[in-house]
PAZA-155632 format. One record per atom (N, C-alpha, C): residue in three letters; x, y, z. Coordinates in steps of 0.2 Angstrom, whole numbers, plus 5000, padded with zeros to 4 digits. Atoms other than C-alpha are relative to their C-alpha. Layout:
residues N
alaXYZ;...
***
This chain:
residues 520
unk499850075003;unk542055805840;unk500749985003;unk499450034999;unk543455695846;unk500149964996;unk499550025004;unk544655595836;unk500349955001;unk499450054995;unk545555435844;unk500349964995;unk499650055005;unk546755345834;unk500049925002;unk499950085000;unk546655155833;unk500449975000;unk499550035002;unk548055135825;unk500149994993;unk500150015007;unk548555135807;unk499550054997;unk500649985003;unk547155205797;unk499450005003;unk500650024994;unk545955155813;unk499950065003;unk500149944997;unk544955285820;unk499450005005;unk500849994998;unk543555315832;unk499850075002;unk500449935000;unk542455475830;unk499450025006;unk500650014995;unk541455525844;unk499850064998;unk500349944999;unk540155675843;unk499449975004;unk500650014997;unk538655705852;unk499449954996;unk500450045002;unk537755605842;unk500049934999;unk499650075003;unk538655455839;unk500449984999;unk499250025001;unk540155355836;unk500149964994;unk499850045007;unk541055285821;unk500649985002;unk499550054999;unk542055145823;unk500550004993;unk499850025005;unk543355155808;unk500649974998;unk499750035004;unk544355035798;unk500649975008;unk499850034996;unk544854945815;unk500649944998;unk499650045002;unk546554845812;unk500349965005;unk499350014994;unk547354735825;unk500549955000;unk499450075001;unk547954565821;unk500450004992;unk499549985005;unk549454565809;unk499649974992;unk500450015006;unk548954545790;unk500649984995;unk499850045004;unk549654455775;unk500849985001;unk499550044999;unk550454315778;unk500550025007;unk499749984995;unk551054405795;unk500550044999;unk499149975001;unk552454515788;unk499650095000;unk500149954996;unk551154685794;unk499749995005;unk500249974994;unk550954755810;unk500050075000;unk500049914999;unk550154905817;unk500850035002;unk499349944997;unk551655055820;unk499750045003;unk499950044993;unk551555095834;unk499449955004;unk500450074999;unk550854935843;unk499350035003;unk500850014996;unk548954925848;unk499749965004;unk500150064996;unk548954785857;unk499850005007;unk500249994994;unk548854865875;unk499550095000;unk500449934998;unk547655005872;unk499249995010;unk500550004994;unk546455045887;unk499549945001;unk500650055002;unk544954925892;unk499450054999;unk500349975002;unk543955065890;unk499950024994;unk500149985007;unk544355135875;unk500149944995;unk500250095006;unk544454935867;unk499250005001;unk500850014998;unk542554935875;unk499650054994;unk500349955002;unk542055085865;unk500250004990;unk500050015006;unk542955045850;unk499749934997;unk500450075000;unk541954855851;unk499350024997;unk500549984997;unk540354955854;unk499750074997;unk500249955003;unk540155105842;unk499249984995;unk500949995004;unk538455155835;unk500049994990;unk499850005008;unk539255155816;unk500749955000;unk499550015003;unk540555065807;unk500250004994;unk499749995007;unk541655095793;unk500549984999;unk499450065004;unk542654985782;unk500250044993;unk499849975007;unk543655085768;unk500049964994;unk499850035007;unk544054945757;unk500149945003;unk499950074997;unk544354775760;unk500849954997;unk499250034997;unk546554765761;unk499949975006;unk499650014992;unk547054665775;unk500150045006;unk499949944995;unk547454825785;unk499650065000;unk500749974999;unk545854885785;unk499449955003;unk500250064999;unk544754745784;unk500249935002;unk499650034997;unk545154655798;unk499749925001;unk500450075000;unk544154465796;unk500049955004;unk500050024994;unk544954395809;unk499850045009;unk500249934994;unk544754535823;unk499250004998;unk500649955001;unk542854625817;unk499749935001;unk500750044998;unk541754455820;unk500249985006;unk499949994990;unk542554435840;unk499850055002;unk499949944995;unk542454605843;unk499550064999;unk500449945002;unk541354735835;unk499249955002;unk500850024998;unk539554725841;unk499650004994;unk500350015008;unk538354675827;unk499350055003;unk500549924998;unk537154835835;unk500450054995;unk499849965005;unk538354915823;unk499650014993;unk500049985008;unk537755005807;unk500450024997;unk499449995001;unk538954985794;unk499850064994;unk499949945004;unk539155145784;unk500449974993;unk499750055007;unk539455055765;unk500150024995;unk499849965007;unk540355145751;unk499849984995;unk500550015009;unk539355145734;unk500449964997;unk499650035005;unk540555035727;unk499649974996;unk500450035006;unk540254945710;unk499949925000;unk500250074997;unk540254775717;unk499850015008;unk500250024992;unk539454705734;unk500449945004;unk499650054996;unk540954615739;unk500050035005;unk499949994996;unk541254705753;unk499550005007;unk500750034998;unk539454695758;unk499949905002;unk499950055000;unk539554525756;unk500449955006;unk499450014998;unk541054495767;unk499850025008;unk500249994995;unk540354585780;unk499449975002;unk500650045001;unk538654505780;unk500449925004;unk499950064993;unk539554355785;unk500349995003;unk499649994993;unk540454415799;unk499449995005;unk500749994996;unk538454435805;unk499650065000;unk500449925001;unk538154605801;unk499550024996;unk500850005004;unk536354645796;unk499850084998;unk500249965000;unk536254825797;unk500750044996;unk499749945002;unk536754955784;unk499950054996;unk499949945005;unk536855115774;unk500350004995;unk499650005007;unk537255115757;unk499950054996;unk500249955001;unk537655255752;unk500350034991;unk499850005006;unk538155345735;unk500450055001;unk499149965000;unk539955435729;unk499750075002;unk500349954999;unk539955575737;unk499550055002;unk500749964999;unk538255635743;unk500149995007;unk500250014991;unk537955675762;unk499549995001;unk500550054995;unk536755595772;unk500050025007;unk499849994993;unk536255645788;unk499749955005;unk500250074999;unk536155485801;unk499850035007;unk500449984994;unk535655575818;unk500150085005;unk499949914996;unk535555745825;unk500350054993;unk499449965002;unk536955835819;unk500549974996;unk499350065002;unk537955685813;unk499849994991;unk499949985007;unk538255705794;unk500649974996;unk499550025006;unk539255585781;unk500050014994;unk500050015006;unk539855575766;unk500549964997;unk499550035003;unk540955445757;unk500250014993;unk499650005003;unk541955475743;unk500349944998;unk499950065001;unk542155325732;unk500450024993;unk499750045003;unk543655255722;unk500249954996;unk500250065001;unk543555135708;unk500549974995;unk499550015005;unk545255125698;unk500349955002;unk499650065000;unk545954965694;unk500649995005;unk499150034995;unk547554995703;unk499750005006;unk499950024993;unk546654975719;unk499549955000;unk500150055001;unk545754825711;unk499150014998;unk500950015003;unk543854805705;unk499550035007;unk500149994993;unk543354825725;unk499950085002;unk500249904995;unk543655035727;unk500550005006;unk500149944995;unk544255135739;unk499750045001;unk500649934999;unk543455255748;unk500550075008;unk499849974995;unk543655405761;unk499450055002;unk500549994997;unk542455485773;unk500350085003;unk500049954997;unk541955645778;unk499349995004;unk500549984994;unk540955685796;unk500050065002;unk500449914997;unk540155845803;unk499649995004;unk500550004995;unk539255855816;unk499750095004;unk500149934998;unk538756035816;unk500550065001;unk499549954996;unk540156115824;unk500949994997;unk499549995001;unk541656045818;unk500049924993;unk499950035006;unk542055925800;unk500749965000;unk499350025000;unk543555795800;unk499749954993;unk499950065008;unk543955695781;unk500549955005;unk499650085000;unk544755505785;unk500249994994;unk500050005004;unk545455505768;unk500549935001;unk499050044999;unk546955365773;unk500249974994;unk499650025007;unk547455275757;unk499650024995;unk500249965003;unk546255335746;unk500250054996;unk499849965005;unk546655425730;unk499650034995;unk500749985003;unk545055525725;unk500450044995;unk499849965007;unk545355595707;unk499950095001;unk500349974999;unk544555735713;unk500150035004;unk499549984994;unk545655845722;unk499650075006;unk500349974997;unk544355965729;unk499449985005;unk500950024999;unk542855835732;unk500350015011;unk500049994993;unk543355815751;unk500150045003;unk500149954996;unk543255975755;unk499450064996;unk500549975002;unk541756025746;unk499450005002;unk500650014993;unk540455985762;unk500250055002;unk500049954996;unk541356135769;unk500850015002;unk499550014996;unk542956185779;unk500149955004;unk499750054995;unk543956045786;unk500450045006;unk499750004993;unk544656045805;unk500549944998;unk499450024998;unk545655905804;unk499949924996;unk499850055004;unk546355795790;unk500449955000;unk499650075000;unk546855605791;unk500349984994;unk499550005009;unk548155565776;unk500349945002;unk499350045002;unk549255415770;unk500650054996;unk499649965003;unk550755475767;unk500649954998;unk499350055001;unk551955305767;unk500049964995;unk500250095004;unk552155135758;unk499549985001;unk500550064998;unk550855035757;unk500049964993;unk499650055005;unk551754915743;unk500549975000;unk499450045000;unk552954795737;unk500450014996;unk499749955006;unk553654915724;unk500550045005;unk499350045006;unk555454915721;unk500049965005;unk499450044998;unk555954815735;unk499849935000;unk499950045003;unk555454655729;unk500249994992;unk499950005009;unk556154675711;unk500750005003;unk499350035002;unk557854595706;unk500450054999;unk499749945004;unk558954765704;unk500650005005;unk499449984995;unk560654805710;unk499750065005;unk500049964997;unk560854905725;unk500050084999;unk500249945003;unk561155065716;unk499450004998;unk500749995003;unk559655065706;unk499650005004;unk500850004995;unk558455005721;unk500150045003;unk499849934998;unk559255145729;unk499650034997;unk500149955005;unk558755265715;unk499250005000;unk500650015001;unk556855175713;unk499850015009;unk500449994993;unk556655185734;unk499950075001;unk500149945001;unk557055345734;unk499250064996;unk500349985004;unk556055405719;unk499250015002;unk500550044998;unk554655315727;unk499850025005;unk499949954995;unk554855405744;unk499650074999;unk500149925001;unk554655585736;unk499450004996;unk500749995001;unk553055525727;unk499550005002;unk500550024996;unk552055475740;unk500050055005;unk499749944996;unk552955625751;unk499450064996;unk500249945005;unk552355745736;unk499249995001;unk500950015000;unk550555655733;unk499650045006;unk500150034996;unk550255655750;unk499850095002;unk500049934998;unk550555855752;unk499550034991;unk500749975006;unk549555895734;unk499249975004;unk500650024998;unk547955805745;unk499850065006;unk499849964995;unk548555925760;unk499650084999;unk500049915005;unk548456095749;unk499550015001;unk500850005005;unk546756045740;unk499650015005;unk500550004994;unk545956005758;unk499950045001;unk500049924998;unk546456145765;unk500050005009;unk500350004993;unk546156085784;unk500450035004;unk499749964993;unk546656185801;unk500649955002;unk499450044998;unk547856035806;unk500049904994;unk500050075004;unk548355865796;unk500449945006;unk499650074996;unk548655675806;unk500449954994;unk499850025007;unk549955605795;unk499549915004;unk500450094997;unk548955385797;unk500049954994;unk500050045005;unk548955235788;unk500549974999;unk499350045003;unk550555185788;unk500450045005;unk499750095002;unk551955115790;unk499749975004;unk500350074995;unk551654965796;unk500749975003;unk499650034995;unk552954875807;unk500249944996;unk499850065001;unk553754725799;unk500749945005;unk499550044995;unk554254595813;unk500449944998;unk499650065001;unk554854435805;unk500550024998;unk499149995001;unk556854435805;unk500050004993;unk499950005008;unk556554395786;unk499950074997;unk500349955004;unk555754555783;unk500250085004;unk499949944994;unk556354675799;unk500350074996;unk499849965005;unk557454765785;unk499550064997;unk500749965004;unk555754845777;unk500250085007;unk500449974996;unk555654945791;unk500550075001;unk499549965000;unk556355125790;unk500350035008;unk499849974993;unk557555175805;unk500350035000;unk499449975001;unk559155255802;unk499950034993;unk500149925008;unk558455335784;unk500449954994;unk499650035008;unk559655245773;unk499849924999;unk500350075001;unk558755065774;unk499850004990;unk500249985007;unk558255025755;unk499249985002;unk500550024996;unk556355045761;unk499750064997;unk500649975003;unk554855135754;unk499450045007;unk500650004994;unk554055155773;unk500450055005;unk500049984995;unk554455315780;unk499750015007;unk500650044993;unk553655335799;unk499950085001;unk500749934999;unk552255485806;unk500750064999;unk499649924997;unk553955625811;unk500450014994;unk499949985008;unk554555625791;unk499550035000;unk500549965004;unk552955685785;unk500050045005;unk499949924995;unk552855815802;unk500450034998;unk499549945003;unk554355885795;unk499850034994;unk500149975007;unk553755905777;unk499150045001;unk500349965000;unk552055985784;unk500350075003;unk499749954995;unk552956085796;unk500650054996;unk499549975009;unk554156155779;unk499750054997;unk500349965004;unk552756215771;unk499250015003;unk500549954996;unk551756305784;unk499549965004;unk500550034998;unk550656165791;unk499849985006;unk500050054993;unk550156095808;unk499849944998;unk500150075001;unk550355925809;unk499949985008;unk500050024995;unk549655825823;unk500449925001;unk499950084999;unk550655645831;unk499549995004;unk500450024998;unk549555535834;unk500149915000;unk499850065001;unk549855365839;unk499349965003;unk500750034995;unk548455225848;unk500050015005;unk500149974993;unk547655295860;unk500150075001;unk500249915002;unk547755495855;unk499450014999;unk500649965000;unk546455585857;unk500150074998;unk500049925001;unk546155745849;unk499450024999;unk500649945000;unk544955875853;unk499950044997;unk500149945004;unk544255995840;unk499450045002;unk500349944998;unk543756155846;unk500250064996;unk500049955006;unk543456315840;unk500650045001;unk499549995000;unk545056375845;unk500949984997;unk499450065001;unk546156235841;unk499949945001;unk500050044999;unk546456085846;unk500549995008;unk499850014995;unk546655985863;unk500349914999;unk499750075003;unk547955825860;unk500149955006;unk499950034993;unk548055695874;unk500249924998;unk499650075001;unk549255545873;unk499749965007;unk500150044995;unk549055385881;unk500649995005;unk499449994994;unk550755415889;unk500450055001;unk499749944999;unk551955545893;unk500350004994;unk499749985005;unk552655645881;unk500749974997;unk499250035001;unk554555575882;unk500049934998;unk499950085003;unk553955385879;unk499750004995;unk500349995008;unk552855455864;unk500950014995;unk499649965006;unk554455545857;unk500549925000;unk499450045000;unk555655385862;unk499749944998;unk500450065003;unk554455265852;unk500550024994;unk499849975007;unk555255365835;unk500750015002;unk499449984999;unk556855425844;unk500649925002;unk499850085000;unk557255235848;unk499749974996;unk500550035003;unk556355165835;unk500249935001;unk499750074999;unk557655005832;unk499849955006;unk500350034995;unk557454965853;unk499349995000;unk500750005000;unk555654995850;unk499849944998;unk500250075005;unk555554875837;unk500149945002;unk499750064996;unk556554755845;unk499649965005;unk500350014994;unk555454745860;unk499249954998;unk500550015002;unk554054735850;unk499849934997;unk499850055006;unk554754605838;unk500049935007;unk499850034996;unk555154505854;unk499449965004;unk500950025000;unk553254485858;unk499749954997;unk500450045006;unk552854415843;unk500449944995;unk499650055002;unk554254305838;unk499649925001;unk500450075001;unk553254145845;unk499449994995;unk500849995002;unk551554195837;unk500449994990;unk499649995007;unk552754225820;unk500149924999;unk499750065001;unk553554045822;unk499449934998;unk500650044999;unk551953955826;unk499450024992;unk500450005006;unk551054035810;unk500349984994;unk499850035004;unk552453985800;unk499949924997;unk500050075000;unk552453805804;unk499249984997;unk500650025004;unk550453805797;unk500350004993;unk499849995004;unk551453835783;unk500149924997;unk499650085002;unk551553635775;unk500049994993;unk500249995007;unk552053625759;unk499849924996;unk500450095002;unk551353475748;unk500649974997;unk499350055005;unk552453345741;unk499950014991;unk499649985008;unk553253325723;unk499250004997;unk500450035005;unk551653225717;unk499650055000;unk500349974997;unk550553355723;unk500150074992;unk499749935004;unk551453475708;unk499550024994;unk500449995005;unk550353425694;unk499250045001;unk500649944997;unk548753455705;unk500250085003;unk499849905000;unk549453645709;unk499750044992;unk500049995006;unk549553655690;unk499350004996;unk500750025002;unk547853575685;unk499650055003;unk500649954995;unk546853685701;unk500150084996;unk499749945002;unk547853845694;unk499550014991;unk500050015007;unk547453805673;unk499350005002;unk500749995000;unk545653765677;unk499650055005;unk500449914998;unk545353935688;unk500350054995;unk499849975003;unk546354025677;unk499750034994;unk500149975007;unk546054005659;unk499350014998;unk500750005002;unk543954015659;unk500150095000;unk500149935002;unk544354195664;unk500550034996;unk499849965004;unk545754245653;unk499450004993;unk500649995008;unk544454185638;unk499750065002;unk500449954999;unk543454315647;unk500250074999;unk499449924999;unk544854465645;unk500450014993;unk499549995007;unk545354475627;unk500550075001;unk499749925001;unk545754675629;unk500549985006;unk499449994994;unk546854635647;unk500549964996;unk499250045002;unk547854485637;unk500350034995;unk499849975001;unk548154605627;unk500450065000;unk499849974998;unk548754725636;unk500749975006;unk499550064997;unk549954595645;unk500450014994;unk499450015008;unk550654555627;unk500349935000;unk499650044999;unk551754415634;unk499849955003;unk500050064996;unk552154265645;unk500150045006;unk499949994993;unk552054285663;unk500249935005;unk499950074998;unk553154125673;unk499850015008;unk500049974995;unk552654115688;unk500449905004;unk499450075000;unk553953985698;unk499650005010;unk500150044995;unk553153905714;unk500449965003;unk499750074999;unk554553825722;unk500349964997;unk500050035005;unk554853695710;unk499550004995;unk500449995006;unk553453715700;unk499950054999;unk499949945004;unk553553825687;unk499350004996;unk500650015004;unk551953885678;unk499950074996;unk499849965006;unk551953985661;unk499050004999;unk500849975004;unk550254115658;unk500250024996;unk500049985006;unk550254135642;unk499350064998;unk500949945001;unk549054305641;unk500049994992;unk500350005008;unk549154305620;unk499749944999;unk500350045001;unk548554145619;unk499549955004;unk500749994997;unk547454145635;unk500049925003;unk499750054997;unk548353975641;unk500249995005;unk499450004995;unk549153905657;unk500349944999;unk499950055000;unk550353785656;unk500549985004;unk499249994997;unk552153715662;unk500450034997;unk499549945002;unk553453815660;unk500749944996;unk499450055002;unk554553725646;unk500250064997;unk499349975002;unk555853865642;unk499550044994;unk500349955007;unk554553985632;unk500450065002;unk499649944996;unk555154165634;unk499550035003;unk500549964995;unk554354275646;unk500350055002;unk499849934998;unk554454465650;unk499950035008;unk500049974993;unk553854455669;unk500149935003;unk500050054996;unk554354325684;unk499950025006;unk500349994993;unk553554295699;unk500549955004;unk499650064996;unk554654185712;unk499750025008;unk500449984993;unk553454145728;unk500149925002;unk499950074995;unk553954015742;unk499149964998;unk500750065002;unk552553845736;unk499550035005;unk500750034995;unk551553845752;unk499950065000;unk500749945000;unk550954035750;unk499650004993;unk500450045005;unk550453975734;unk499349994999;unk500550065000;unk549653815739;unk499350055003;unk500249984995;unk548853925752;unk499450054996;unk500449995004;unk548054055741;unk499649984996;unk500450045007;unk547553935727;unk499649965005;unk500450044993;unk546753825744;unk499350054999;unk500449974998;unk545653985746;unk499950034996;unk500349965007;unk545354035728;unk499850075002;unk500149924996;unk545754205734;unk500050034994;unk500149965005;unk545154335722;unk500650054999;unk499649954999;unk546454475725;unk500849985001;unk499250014996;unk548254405725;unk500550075004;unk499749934998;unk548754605727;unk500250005008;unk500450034990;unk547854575746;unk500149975002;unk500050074995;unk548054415749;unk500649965000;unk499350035001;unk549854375744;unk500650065000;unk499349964999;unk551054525737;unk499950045006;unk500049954995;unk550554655750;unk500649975006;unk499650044993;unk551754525761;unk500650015000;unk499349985000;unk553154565752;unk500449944999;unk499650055001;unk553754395752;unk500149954996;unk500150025007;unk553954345735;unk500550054996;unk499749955006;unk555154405720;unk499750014994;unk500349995008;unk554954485704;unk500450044995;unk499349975006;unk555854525688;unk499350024994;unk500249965005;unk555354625674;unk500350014991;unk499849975007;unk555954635655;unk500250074999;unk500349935003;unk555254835652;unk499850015005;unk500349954994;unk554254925661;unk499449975002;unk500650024998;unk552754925672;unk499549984997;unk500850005003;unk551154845666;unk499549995002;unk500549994995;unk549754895675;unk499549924998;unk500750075001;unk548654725667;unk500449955002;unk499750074997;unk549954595674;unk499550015005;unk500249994994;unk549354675691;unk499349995002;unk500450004999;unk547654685686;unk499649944998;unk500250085002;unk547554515681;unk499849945009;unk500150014995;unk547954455698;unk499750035006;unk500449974997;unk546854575707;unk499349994998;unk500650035005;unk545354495697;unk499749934999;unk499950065000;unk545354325700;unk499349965002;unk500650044999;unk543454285700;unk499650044992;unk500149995005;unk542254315685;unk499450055002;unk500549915000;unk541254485694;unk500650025001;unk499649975002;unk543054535694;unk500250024995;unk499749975006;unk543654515679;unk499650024994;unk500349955003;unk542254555671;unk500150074999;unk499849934999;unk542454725677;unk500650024998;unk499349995003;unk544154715674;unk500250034991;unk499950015006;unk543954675656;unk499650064997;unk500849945002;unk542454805653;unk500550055001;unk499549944998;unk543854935661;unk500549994993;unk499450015004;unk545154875649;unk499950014995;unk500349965008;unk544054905633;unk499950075000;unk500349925000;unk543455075638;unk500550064998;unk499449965001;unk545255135640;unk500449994993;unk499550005007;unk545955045623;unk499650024995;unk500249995005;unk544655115613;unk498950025004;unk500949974996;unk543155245620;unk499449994995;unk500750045006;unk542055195605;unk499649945003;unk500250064999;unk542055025611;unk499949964994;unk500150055006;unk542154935595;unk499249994997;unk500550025004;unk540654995586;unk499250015005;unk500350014997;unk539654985602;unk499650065001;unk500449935000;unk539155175602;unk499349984997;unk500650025003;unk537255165598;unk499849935000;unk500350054999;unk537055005603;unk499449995006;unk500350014996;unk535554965613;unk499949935005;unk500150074993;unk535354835630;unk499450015002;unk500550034995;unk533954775641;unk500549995007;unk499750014995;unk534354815659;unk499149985004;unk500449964995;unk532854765670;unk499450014995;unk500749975005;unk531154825663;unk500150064996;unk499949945002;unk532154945653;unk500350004993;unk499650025004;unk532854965637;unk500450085002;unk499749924999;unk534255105636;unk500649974996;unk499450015004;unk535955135624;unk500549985004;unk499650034998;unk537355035629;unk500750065005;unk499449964998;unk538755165633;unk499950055004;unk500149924993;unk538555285650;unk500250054996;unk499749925003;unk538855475643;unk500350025004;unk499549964995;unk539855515657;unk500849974996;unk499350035001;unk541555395653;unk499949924995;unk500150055002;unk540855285642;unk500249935001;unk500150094995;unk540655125654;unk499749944998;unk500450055005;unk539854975647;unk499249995007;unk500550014996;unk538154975655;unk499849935000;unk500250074999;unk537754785651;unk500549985006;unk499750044993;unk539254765665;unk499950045006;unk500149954993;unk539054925677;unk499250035001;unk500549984998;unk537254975673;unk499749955005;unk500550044992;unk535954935691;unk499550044999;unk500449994999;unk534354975693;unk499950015008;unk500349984993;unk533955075709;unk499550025001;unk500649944999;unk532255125712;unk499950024994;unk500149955006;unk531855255699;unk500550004996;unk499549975002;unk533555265694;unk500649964996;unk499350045000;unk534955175683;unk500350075003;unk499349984995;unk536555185691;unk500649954995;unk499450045001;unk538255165683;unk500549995005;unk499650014993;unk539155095695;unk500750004999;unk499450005001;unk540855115689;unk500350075004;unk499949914997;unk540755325694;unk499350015005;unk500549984993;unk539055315704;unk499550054997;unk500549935004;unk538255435689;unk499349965000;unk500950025000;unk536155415691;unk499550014996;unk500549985006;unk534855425677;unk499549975001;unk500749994998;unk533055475680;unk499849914993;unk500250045003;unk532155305673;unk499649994997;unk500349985006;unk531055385663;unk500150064996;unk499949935005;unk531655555657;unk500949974996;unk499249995002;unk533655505656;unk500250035003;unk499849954999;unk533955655664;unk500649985005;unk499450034997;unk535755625673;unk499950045006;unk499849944994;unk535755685691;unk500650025004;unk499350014999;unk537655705693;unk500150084995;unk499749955004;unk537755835678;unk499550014997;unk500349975004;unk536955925666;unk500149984993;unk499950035007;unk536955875646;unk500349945001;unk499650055000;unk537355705651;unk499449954999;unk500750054999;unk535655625646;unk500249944998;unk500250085000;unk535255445645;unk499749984995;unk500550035003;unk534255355630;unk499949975003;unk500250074997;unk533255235639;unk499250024999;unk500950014999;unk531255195639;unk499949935001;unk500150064995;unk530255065647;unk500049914992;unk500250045005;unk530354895637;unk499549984996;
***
């Protein structure tokens, strides 16, 4: 099996049997403030041909820096089969469908599949709020001879499941930032000091407890950082170590495997790594000394890089138009009538908010009032979170009633935000929910965790389908009227991927986890 880095979380897998294109990223993402580290932009024409032209493709999750929307319908071939994590909605599905893609695999959490010879997946799927309604996922291949996990931002609860197909050879990890946590938050210097840090050694830490559990022959640290070129945002980028910045880069985490016993492989776009029963064979697309003076000069690197992209940066801003004064109440109206139909939908999340959220557009200030499930203008109520985001990426997201502001806005980093208290996981998932298969989901999440009963709903029975069966999954108690699907034979709670035979109940995930159900 070879291994070639794309760049970022970008991989293509080649074995004798087949190739996997994955999570291909090129053109810059949100709002432009990421780019690949180190640049991808001059890779081979061969190895762009080959990564265009794979036999498989796979999309982990559909952030910006995986799902690439602008890139993936020029360039990947629609001869592609796309390899499609069990997730519990078919947004991602859906997304790629209309890039043109007809052909795929849909597979379920965790189970291996064999697609040709020797070539053998398995996806491992994530479905916690904090990475929004949508999932994560992370993949495991085999091809007989040798096994690589692609786990790159993925946080499988389940610290074993990727290495329970067998001994791993050679594990792909996020190990950096991939948020806008602390350093858009209003804090003195010291403190954001204290939160960067903090923040640093948890990711550092996570990163090495995924490491351990694998268990594999060598680890590629990937997925991160990303590059930030805009003069406005160049600060993110760590260089010198004491930046206030959440994004160390690949030769931090080398040192921290290399600490505690590990080989680590760099791999930048265009690294190939060969796994052999002996070890591995590593082959850069350049000489060793221009590899090490990408990291040993990083600032010049940046600089050059940054240098490239300054007109493309200037010319994307200028799309940037903001709308006049009168235009403020329409902002206001479009916001309040996509809004409040789904807080009605979310009693348990406004609840879990508690408060007022302002959020300030520029001049137009707009007050969500989650306890009473309102939007309105902001006249001087109090409020315990504030959002402050230049108008026209506003205008811009509210234009394209983007479901995910997480995605489609914070990940850019270009926006503040102030705090009363502490973190509240339902502000975030309020904005990461922003259609009504989202927050459904959202909502149905939010009940299960304030109350596993569900208010009486134990021994309730639903109609799924030509079926009847009790409302409450036996595994985590999921609300089937929102996650239970009919497969074939089989419901399916699609929140964990747990199966039940459609006549017996028998759960094919565990044992004592039966199902009431019988035919209607």
């Amino acid at each position: 099996m070879r291994a070639i880095s794309i760049g970022h979380a970008g991989i293509l897998i080649q074995t004798r049997f087949g190739s996997i294109t994955c999570d291909p990223w090129f053109d810059p993402a949100f709002f432009g403030s990421w780019f690949v580290f180190p640049r991808n932009d001059q890779l081979s024409p061969e190895l762009q041909h080959a990564i265009e032209h794979p036999d498989y493709l796979y999309i982990s999750h559909i952030h910006g820096d995986h799902l690439d929307e602008t890139w993936l319908p020029h360039h990947v071939s629609r001869d592609a089969t796309v390899l499609l994590p069990g997730y519990p909605t078919r947004e991602l599905e859906r997304r790629l469908r209309d890039m043109g893609f007809t052909k795929f695999i849909r597979t379920s959490d965790g189970e291996e599949i064999q697609l040709d010879g020797e070539l053998r997946i398995a996806i491992h799927v994530e479905v916690s709020i904090t990475d929004g309604p949508g999932g994560d996922s992370a993949l495991v291949v085999s091809d007989g001879t040798s096994r690589l996990v692609n786990q790159n931002d993925c946080r499988t609860s389940d610290l074993k499941a990727l290495c329970a197909h067998g001994p791993v050879d050679l594990h792909w990890i996020q190990y950096s930032g991939a948020i806008w946590y602390p350093m858009v938050y209003e804090e003195t210097p010291e403190k954001m000091r204290e939160l960067v840090d903090l923040k640093v050694d948890s990711q550092l830490t996570r990163a090495m407890r995924y490491v351990e559990a694998v268990g594999a022959r060598a680890v590629v640290p990937s997925a991160g950082p990303p590059a930030f070129l805009d003069p406005d945002l160049f600060g993110l980028n760590m260089i010198d170590g004491d930046e206030l910045s959440i994004f160390p880069d690949q030769r931090v985490f080398m040192e921290r495997l290399a600490a505690d016993g590990h080989v680590g492989v760099l791999a930048i776009p265009g690294t190939a790594i060969d796994i052999e029963a002996g070890g591995f064979t590593v082959t850069h697309p350049m000489a060793d000394a221009e590899v090490a003076a990408i990291f040993d000069h990083k600032r010049e690197y940046l600089e050059r890089y940054q240098a490239d992209y300054l007109p493309w940066l200037d010319e994307m801003k200028a799309g940037w138009t903001a709308r006049s004064d009168d235009r403020s109440a329409d902002l206001l109206a479009t916001v309040k009538a996509w809004w409040e139909p789904l807080l009605a939908m979310a009693p348990t999340l406004r609840a879990g908010v508690g408060s007022n959220v302002l959020l300030r557009a520029g001049d137009v200030e707009i007050l969500i009032d989650f306890p009473n499930g309102q939007v309105r203008a902001y006249d001087g109520d109090p409020y315990e979170f504030r959002f402050t985001i230049q108008r026209e990426l506003v205008e811009t997201v509210v234009a394209q009633k983007a479901v995910d502001w997480s995605n489609s806005l914070f990940l850019s980093a270009r926006f503040k935000a102030w705090r009363a208290g502490n973190y509240n996981e339902y502000v975030y998932n309020f904005f990461k929910s922003l259609s009504v298969e989202r927050m459904r989901r959202t909502e149905a999440e939010a009940l299960r965790k304030a109350d596993p009963e569900r208010n009486g709903m134990a021994g309730e029975e639903i109609r799924i389908g030509d079926h009847v069966c009790e409302r409450l999954c036996p595994h985590r108690q999921a609300d089937l009227a929102v996650f239970g699907e009919i497969d074939g034979d089989h419901l399916v709670c699609t929140l964990h991927g747990w199966k039940f035979d459609l006549e017996s109940g028998e759960c094919l995930n565990a044992t004592n986890r039966k199902l009431k159900i019988r035919r209607a």
